[in-house]
N, C-alpha and C positions, 0 to 999 in steps of 0.2 A: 321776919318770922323765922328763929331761928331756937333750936332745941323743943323743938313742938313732941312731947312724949306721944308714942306710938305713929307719930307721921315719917318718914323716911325724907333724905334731902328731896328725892325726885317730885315725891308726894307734893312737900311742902310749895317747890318752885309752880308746880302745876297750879297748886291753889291759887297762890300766887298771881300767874299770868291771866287765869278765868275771871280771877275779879278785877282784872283792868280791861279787859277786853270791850265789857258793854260800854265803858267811860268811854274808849277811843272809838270806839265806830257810834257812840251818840254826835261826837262832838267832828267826824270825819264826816256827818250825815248835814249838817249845822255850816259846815264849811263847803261842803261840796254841793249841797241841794240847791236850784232855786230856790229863791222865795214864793212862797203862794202868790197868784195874780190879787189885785188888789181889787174889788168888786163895787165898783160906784152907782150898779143901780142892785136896786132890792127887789125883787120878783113879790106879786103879791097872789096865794096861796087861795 
């Protein structure tokens, strides 16, 4: 992103950083989370 008319460098590197951010804490969530317990009986309702 570079020459972005009326965005300023600072501007632009912000955009920048906010649109990787949801990517890395989805895929830090993915890596770091348990996995759900695995559920072998079914409750009947």
């Amino acid at each position: 992103m570079t020459a972005t008319p009326g965005l300023r460098r600072p501007a632009q590197l912000a955009t920048l950083g906010n649109g990787v951010v949801p990517q890395q804490a989805a895929r830090a969530l993915q890596i770091l989370a348990p996995p759900p317990p695995l559920c072998r009986h079914r409750t009947l309702l």
